[in-house]
Phi, psi and omega in degrees: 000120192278162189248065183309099201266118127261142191254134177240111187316221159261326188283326222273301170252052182277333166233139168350287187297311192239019131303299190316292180321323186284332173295306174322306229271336184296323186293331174294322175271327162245036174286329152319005213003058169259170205252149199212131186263169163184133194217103169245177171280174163288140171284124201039244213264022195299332159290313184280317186296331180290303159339287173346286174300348175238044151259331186304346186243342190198138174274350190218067197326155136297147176273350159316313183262349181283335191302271155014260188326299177322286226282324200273020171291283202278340145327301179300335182288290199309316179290271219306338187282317186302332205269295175311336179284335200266337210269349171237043167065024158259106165310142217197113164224148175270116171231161180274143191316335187287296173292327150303352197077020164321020229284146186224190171276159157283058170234141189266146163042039196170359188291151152236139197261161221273312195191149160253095143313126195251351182320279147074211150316295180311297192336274193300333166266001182285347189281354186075022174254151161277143190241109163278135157238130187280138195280168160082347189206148207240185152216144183273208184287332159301353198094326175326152177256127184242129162269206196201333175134152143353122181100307246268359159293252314235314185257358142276020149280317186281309157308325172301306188311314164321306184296315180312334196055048178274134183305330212194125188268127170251126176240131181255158202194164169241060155215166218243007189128152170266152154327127154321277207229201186260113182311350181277007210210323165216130171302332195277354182322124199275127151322132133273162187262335179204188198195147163277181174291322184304278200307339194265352173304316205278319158332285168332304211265323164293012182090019149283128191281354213252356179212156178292118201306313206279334181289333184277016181258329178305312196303324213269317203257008176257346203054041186267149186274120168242128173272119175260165187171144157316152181254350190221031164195155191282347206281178189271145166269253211216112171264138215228109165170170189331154196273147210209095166074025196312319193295332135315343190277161158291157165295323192218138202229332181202185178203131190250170165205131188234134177247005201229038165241174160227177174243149191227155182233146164238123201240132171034066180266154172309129166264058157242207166266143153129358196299290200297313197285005179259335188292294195297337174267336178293314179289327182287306176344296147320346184080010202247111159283108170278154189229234207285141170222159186209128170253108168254146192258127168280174188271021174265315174113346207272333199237150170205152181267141177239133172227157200200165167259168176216184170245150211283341172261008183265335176351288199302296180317328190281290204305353188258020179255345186263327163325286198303317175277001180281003241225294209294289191316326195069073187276196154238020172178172196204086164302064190277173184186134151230031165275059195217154168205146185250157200219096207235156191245139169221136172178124192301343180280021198274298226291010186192000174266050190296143179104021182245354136331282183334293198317309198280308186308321166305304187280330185300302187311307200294324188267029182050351176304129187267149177268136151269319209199150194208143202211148168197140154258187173291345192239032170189141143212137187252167183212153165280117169218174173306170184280329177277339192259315185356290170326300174312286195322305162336307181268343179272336179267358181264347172274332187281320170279013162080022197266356160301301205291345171248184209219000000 
């Protein structure tokens, strides 16, 4: 008897009506007899409305009570999904991630979890019932409900699917699978039938949206194969797992466009050692995430400009922490832009492909979009461009790699 693991997003039990559809399509696998897990989100914007509401009373929650508050979105999916699965005779209990055995870190809003108890889990699917569970949230050691982050259904499914030693994690979504690119940015953007885990890590971390960065590093480090797929159609989506005949593959597999960075300039600060650790520690400090950094040397040797990205809301905060210490450095100036967006190419086929740096630098050039800033990994390179050109660059480079044609 196989152990069916599934995850349903917000959008996916956002209504009455595709709760019900979701019971249906869960009674069917486990009419097949397999034994079925289900891990769900809060329905539609029920998070964010919640949010709302506790801003009306305090703008600067405990975090103990925003967890507390936060966690009963998907306490509401999971008892209706359970009451519909019971209501067309497939036994059903619904538990809160404490009670699936969830264990996380003592961190309020933001934990990762640590171990799946399984006493339970077991109990209960040995009764022949599917068992819901609600995503996103844990209990620490106090017992207390602890949440796991924005996303963080995706990755308590994929642990669970782990602890379980489940073939395959399925997450239902109301998008069908990933893409070469976001199809709302080029029509011809292609379905993949798979993705390795790398790419879809690198993806994830460049602003696609369709799956959580943190589940697919779980996924990656358990090997559970995750199937992404639609909730309100039968086809097979985008299978998430290990790299398989890669050498065969194109150099690029996908194209991200992230709009929601900026850039900060330090402009002729001392080019000696210790200059960038003083700069780069001052933003960590602060929680200030950096991304692409570039050191250009003036032709005196003595000065050099340091420039780096930031994500655009962090902006106001990264330029005054770069002001002070440039201010200590004797920089001569502290430059920002947030009219800018970056634009990466990913594929595990790079790491054996040589010319694909080249190809995009090329193709960019021919459409006059100028590179400000440029980052690469074996499987990625992003470049910095205006912000009005980002789209473009997005459809001339999924037509120059060929990314209609894969599959």
């Amino acid at each position: 008897m196989s152990i069916v693991v599934h995850k349903y997003g917000g959008t996916s039990v956002g209504t009455p009506e595709k709760i019900k559809n979701v019971a249906a399509r869960i009674k069917k696998v486990r009419d097949l007899g397999n034994q079925v897990v289900v891990i769900v989100s809060a329905m539609g914007h029920t998070t964010d409305e919640l949010i709302a509401l506790m801003q009306k009373i305090t703008p600067e929650p405990d975090p103990r009570e925003y967890d507390m508050l936060i966690s009963t979105g998907e306490q509401v999916s999971a008892s209706l999904l359970a009451m519909a699965l019971q209501s067309i005779n497939c036994p059903a209990i619904s538990l809160t991630g404490g009670q699936a055995g969830v264990q996380t870190e003592d961190i309020y809003r933001k934990a990762r979890i640590t171990h799946v108890h399984l006493e339970r889990l077991q109990k209960e699917l040995k009764t022949g019932k599917v068992v819901v569970i609600t995503g996103f949230q844990g209990i620490d050691s106090k017992g207390d409900i602890i949440t796991i982050g924005r996303g963080g259904s995706d990755t308590s499914a994929v642990a669970i699917a782990a602890a379980l030693k489940a073939d395959v994690c399925e997450i239902y979504t109301d998008v069908d699978g990933v893409y070469t690119t976001d199809p709302r940015i080029v029509k011809e953007a292609r379905k993949l039938s798979f993705i390795t885990y790398e790419e879809m890590l690198e993806l994830a971390s460049l602003g696609a949206q369709v799956l959580h960065l943190r589940a697919v590093e779980c996924a990656s480090i358990y090997g559970i194969t995750i199937h992404l797929r639609s909730s309100e159609k039968e086809d097979q989506g985008t299978f998430i797992e290990e790299a398989k005949k890669m050498e065969k593959k194109e150099a690029v597999r996908g194209i991200a466009l992230d709009e929601n960075i900026a850039k900060i300039g330090v402009l002729k600060v001392p080019d000696k050692p210790g200059i960038a650790a003083k700069i780069f520690t001052a933003l960590a400090n602060e929680k200030i995430n950096v991304d692409m950094i570039v050191q250009s040397i003036h032709s005196s040797g003595s000065l050099a400009d340091m420039a780096f990205s930031v994500e655009r809301p962090d902006l106001k905060q990264a330029v005054e922490v770069a002001k002070k210490v440039a201010k200590e450095l004797k920089a001569e100036n502290v430059v920002a832009d947030d009219d800018v967006a970056k634009v990466s190419l990913v594929g595990i086929g790079m790491v054996s492909q040589p010319g694909t740096a080249a190809k995009m630098f090329e193709t960019l050039s021919n459409e006059k979009i100028n590179i400000q800033m440029i980052a690469t990994s074996e499987i990625k390179i992003s470049c910095v461009v205006k912000r009005e050109a980002g789209k473009k660059a997005v459809q001339i480079l999924h037509k120059a790699f060929g990314l209609d044609k894969v599959s």
